[in-house]
mmCIF file of the N, C-alpha and C atoms, coordinates in Angstrom:
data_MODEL
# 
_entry.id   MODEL 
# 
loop_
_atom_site.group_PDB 
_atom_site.id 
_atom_site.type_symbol 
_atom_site.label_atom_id 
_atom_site.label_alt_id 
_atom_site.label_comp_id 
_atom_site.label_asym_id 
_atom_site.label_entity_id 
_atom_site.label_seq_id 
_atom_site.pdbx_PDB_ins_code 
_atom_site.Cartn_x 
_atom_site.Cartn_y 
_atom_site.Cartn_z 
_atom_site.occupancy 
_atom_site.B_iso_or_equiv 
_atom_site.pdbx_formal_charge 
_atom_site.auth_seq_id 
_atom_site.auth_comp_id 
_atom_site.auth_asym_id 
_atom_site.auth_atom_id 
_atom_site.pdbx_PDB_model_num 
ATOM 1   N N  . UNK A 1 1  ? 0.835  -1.179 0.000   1.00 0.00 ? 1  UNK A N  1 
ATOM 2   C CA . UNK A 1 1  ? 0.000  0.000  0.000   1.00 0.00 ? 1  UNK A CA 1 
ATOM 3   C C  . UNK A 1 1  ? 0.878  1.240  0.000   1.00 0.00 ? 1  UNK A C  1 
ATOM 4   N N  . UNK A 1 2  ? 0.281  2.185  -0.389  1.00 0.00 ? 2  UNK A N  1 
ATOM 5   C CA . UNK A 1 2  ? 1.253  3.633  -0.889  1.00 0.00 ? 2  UNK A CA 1 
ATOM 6   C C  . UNK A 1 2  ? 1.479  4.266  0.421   1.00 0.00 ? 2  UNK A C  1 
ATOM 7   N N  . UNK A 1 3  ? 0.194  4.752  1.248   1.00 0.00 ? 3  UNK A N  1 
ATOM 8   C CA . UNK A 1 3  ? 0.699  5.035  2.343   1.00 0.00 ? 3  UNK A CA 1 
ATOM 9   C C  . UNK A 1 3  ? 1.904  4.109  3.222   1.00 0.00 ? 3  UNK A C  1 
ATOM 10  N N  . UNK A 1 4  ? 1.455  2.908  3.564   1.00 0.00 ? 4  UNK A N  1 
ATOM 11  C CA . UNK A 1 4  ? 2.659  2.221  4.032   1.00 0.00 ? 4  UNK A CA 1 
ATOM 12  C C  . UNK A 1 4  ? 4.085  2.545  3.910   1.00 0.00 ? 4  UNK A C  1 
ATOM 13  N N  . UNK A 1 5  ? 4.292  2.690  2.052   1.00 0.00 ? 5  UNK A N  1 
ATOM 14  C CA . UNK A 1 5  ? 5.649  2.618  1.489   1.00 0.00 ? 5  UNK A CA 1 
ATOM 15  C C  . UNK A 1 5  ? 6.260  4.274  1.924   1.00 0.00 ? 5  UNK A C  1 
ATOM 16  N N  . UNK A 1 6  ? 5.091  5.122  1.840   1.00 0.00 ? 6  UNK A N  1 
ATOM 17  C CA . UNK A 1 6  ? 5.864  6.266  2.432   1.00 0.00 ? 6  UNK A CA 1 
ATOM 18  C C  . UNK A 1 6  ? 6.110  6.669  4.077   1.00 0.00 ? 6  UNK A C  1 
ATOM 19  N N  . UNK A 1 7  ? 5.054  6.035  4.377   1.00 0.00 ? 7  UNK A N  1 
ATOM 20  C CA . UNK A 1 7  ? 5.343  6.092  6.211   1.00 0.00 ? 7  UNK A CA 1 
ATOM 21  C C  . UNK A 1 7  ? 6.909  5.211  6.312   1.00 0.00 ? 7  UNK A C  1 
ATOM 22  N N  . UNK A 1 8  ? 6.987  4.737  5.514   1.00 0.00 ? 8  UNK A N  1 
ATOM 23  C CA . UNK A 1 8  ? 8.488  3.604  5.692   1.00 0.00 ? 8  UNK A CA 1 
ATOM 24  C C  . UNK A 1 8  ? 9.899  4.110  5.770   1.00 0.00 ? 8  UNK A C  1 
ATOM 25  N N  . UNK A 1 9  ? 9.357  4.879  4.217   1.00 0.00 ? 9  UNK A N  1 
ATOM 26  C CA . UNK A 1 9  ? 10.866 5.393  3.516   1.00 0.00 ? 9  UNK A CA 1 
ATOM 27  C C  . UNK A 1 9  ? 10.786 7.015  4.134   1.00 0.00 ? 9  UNK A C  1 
ATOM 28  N N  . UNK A 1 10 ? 9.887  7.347  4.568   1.00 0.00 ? 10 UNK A N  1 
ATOM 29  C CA . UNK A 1 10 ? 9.929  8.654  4.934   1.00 0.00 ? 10 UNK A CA 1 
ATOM 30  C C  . UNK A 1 10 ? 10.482 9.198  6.195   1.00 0.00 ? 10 UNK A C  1 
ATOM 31  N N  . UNK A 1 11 ? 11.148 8.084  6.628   1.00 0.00 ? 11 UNK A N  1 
ATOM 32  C CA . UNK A 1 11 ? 11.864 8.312  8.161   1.00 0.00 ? 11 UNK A CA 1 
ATOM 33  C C  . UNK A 1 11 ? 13.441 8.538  7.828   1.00 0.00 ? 11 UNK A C  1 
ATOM 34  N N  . UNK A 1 12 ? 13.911 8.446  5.999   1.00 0.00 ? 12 UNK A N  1 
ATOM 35  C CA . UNK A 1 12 ? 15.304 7.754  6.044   1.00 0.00 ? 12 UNK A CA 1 
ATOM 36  C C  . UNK A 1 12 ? 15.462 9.437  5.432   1.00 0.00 ? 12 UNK A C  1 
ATOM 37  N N  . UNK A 1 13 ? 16.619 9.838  5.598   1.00 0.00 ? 13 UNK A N  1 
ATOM 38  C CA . UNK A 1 13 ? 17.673 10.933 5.208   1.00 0.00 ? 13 UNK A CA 1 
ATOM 39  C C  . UNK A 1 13 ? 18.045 10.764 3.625   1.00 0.00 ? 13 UNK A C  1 
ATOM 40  N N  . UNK A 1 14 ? 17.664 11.359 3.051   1.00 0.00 ? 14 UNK A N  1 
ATOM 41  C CA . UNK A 1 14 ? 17.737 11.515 1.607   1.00 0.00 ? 14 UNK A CA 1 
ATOM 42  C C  . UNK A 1 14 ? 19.308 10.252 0.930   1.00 0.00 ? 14 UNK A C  1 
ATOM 43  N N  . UNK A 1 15 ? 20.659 10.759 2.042   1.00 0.00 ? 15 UNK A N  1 
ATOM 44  C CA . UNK A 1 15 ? 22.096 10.073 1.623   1.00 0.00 ? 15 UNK A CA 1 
ATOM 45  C C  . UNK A 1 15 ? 21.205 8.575  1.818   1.00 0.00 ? 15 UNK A C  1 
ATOM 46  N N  . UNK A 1 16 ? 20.793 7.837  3.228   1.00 0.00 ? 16 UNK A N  1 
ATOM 47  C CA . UNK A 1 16 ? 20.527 6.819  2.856   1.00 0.00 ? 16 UNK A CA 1 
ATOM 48  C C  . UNK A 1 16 ? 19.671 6.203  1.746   1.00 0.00 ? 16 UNK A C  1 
ATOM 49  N N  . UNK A 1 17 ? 18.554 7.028  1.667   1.00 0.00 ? 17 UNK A N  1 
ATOM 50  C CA . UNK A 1 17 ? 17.389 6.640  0.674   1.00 0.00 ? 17 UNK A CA 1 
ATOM 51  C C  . UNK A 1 17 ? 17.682 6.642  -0.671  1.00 0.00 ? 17 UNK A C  1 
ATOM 52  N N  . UNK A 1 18 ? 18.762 7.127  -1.257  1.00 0.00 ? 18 UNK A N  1 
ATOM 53  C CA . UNK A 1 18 ? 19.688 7.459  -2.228  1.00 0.00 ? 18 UNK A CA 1 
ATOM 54  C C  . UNK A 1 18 ? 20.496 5.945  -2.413  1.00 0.00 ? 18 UNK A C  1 
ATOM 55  N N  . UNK A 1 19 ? 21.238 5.543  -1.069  1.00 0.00 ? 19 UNK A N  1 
ATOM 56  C CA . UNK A 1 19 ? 22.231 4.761  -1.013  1.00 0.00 ? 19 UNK A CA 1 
ATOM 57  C C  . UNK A 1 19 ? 21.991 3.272  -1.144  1.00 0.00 ? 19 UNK A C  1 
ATOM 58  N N  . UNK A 1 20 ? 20.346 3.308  -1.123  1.00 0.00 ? 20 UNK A N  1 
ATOM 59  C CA . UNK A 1 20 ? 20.055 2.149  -0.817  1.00 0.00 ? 20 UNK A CA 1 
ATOM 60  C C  . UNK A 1 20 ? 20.378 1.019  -1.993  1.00 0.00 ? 20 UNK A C  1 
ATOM 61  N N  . UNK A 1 21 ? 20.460 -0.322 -1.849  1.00 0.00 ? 21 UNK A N  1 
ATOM 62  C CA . UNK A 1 21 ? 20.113 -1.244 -3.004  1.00 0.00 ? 21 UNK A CA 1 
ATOM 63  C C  . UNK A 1 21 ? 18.900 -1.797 -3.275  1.00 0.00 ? 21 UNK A C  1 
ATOM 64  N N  . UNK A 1 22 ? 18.216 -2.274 -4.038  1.00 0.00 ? 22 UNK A N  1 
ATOM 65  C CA . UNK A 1 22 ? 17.188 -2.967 -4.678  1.00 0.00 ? 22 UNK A CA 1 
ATOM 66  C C  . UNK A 1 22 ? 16.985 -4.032 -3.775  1.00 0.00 ? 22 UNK A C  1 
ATOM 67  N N  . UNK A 1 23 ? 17.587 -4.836 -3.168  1.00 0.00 ? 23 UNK A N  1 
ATOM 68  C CA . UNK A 1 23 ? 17.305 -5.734 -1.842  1.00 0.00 ? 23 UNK A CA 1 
ATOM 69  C C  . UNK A 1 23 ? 17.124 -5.342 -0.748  1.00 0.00 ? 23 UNK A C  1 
ATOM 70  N N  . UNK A 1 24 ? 17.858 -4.129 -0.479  1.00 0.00 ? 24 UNK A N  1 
ATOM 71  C CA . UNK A 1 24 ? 17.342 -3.051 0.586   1.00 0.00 ? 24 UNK A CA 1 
ATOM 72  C C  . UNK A 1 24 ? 16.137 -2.886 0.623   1.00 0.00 ? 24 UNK A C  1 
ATOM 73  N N  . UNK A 1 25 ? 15.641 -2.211 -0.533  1.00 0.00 ? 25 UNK A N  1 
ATOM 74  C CA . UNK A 1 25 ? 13.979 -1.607 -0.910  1.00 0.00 ? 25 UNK A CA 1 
ATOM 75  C C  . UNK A 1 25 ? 12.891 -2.428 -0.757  1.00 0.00 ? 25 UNK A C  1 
ATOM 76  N N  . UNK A 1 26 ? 13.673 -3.600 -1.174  1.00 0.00 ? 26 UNK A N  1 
ATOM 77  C CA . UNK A 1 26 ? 12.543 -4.593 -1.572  1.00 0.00 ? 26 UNK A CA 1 
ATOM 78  C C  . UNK A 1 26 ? 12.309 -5.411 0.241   1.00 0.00 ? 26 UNK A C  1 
ATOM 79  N N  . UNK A 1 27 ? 13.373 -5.532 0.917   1.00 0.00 ? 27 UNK A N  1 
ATOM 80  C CA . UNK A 1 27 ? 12.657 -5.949 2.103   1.00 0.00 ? 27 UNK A CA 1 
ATOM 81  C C  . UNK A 1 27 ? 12.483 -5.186 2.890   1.00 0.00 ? 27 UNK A C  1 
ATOM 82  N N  . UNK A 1 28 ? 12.498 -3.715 3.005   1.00 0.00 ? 28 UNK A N  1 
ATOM 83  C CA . UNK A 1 28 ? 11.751 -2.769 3.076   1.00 0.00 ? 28 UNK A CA 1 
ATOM 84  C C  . UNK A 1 28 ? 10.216 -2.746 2.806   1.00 0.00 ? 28 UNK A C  1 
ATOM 85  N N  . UNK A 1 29 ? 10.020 -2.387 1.547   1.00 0.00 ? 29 UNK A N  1 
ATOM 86  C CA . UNK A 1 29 ? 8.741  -1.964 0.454   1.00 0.00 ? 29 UNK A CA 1 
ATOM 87  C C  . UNK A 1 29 ? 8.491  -3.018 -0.397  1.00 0.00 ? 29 UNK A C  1 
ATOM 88  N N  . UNK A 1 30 ? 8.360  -4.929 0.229   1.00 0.00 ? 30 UNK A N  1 
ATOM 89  C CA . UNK A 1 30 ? 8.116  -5.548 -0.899  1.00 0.00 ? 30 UNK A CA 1 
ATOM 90  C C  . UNK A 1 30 ? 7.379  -5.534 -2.556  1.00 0.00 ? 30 UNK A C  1 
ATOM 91  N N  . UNK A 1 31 ? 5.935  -4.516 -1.678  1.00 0.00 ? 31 UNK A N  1 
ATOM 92  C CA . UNK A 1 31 ? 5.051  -4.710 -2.962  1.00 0.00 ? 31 UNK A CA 1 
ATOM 93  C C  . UNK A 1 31 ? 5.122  -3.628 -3.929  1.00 0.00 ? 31 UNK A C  1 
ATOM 94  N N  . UNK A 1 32 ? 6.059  -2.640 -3.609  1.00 0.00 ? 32 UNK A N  1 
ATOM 95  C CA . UNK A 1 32 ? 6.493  -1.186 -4.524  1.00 0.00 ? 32 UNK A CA 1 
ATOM 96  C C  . UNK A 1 32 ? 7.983  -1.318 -4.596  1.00 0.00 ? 32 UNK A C  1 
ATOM 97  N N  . UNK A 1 33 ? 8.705  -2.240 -4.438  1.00 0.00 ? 33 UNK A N  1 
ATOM 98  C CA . UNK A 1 33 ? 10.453 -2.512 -4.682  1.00 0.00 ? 33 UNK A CA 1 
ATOM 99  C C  . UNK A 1 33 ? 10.692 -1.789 -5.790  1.00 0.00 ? 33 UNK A C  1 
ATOM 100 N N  . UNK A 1 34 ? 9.956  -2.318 -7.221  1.00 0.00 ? 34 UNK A N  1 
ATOM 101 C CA . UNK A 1 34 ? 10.652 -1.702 -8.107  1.00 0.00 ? 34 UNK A CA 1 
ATOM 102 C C  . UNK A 1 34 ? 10.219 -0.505 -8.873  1.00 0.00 ? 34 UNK A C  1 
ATOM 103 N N  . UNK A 1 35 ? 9.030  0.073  -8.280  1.00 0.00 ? 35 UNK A N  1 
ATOM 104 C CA . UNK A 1 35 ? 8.928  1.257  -8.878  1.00 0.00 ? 35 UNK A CA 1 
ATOM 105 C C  . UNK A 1 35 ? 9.242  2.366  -7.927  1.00 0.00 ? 35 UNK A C  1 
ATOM 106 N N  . UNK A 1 36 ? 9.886  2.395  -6.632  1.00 0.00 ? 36 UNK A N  1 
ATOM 107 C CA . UNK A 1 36 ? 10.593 2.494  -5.509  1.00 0.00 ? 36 UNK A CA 1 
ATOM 108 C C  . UNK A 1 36 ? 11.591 2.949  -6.188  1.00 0.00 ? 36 UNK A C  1 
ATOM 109 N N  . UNK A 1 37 ? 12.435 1.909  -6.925  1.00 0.00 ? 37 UNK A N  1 
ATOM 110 C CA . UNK A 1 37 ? 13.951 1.780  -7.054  1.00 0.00 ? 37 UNK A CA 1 
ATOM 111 C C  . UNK A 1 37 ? 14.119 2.462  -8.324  1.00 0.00 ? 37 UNK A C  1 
ATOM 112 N N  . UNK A 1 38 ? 13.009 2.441  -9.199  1.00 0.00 ? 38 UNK A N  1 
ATOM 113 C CA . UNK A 1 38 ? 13.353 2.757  -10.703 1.00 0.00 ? 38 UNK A CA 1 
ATOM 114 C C  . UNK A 1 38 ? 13.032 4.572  -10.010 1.00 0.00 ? 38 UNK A C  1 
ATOM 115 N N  . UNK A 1 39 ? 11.945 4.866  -9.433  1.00 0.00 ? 39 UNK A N  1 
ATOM 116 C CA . UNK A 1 39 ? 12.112 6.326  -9.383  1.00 0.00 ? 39 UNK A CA 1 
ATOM 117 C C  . UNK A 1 39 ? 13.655 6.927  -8.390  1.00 0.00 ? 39 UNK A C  1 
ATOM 118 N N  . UNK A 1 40 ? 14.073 5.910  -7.729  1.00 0.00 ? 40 UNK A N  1 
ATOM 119 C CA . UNK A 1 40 ? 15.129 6.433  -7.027  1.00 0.00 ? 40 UNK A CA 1 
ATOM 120 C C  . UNK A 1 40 ? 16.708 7.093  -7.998  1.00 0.00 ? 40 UNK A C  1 
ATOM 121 N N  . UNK A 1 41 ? 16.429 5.471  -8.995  1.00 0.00 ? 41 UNK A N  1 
ATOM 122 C CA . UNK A 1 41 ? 17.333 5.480  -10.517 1.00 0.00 ? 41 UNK A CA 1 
ATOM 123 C C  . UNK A 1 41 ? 17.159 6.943  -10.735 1.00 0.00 ? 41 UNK A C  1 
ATOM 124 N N  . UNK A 1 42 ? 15.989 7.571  -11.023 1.00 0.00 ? 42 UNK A N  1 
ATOM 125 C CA . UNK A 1 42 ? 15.553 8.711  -11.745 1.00 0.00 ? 42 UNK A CA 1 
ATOM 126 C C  . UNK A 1 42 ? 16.558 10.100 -10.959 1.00 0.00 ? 42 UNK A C  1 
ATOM 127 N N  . UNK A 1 43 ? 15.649 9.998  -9.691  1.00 0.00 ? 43 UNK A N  1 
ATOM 128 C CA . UNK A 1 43 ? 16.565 11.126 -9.071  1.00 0.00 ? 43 UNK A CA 1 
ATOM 129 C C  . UNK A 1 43 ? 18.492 10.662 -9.030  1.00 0.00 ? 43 UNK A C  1 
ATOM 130 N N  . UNK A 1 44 ? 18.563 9.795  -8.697  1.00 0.00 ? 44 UNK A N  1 
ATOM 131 C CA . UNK A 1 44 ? 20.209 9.682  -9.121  1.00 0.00 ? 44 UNK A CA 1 
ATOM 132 C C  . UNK A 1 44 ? 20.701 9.990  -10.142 1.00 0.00 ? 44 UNK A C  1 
ATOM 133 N N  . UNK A 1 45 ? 20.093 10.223 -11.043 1.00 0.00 ? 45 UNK A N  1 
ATOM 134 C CA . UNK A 1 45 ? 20.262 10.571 -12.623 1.00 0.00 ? 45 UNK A CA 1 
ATOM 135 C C  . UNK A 1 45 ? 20.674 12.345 -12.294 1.00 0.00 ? 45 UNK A C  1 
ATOM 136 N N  . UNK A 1 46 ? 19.168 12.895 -12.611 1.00 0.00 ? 46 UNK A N  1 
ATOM 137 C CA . UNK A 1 46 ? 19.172 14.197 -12.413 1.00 0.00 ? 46 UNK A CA 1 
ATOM 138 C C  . UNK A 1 46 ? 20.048 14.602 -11.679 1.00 0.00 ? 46 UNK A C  1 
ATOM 139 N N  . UNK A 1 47 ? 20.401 13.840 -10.426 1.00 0.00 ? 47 UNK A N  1 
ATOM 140 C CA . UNK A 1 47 ? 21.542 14.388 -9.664  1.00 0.00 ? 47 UNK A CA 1 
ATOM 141 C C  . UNK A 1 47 ? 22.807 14.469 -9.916  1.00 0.00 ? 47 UNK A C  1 
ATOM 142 N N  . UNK A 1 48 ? 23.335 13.726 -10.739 1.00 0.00 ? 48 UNK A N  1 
ATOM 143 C CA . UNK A 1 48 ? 24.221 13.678 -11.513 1.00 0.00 ? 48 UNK A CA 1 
ATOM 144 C C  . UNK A 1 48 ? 24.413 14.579 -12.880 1.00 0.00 ? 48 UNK A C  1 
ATOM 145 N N  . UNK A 1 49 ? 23.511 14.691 -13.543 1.00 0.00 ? 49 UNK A N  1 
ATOM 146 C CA . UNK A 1 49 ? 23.249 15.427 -14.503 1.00 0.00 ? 49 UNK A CA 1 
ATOM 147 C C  . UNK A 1 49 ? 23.898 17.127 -13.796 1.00 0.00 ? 49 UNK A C  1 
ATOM 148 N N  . UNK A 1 50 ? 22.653 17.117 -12.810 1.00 0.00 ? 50 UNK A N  1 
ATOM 149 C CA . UNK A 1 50 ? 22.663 18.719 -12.051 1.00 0.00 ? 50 UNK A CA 1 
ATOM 150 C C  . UNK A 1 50 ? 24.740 19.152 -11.890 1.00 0.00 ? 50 UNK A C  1 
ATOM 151 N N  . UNK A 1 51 ? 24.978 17.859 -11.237 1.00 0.00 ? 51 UNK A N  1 
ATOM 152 C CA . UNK A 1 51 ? 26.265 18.112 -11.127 1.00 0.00 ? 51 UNK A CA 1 
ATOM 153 C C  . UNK A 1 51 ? 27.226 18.384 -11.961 1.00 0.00 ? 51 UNK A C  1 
ATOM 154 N N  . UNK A 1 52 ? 27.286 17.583 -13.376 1.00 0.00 ? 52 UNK A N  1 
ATOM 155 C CA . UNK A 1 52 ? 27.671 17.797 -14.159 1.00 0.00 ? 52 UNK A CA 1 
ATOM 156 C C  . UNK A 1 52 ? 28.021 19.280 -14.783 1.00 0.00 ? 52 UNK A C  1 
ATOM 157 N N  . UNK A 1 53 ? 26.164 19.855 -14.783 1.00 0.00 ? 53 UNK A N  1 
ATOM 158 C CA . UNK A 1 53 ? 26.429 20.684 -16.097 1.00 0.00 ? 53 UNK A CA 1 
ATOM 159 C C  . UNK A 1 53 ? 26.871 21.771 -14.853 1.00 0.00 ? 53 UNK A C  1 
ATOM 160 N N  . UNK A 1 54 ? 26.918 22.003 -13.397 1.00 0.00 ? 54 UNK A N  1 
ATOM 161 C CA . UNK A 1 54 ? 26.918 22.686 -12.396 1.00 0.00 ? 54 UNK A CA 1 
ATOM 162 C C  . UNK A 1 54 ? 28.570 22.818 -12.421 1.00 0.00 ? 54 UNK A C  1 
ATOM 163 N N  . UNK A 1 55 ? 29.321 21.779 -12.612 1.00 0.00 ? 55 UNK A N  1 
ATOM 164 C CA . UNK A 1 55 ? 30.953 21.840 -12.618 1.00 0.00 ? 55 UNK A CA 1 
ATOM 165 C C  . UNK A 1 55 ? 31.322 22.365 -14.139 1.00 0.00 ? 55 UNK A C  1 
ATOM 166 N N  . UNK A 1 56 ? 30.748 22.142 -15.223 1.00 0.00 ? 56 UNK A N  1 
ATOM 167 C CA . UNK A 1 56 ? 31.083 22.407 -16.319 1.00 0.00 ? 56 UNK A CA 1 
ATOM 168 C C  . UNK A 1 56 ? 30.858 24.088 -16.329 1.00 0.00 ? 56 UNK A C  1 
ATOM 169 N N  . UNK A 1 57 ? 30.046 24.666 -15.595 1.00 0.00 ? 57 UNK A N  1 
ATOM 170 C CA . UNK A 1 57 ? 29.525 26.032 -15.650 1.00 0.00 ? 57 UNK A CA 1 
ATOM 171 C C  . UNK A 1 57 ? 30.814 26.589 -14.509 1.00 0.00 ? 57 UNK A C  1 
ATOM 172 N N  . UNK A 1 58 ? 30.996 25.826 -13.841 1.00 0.00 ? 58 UNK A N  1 
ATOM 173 C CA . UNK A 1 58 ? 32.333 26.660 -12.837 1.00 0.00 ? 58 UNK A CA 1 
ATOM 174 C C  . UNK A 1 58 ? 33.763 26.681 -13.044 1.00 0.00 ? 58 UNK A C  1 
ATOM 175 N N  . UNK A 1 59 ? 33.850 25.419 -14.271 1.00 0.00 ? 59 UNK A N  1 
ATOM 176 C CA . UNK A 1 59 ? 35.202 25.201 -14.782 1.00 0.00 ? 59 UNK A CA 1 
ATOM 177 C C  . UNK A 1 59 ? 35.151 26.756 -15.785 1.00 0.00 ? 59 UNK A C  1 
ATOM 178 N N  . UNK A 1 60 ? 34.144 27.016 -16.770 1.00 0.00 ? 60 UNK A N  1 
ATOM 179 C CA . UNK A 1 60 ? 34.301 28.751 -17.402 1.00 0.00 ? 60 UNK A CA 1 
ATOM 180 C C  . UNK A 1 60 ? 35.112 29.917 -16.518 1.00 0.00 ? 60 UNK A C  1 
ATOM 181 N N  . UNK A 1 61 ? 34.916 29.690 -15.430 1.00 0.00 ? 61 UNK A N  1 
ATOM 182 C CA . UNK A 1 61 ? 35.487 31.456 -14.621 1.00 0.00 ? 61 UNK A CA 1 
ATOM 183 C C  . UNK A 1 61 ? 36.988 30.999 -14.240 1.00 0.00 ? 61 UNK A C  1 
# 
């Protein structure tokens, strides 16, 4: 259930909730593991991305 999965994950600090693995999640949040993990994929992305173009813009000055 959705509420469940966020009363769960909503206690953890972004570094862990970030850090986690897919076996983590899943015995965590069995019945949302992988759409859990694929949106987590997502923000790790962007976050990386952000960083990227964020160092490429500070390497100019």
């Amino acid at each position: 259930m959705y509420c469940s999965t966020v009363s769960t994950l909503g206690v953890l600090s972004s570094d862990v909730l970030l850090g986690m693995s897919k076996e983590e999640i899943r015995t965590v949040c069995p019945e949302e593991a992988g759409k859990v993990f694929f949106q987590l994929q997502a923000v790790k992305s962007s976050i990386a991305v952000s960083n990227v173009s964020h160092d490429k813009a500070n390497s100019c000055y």
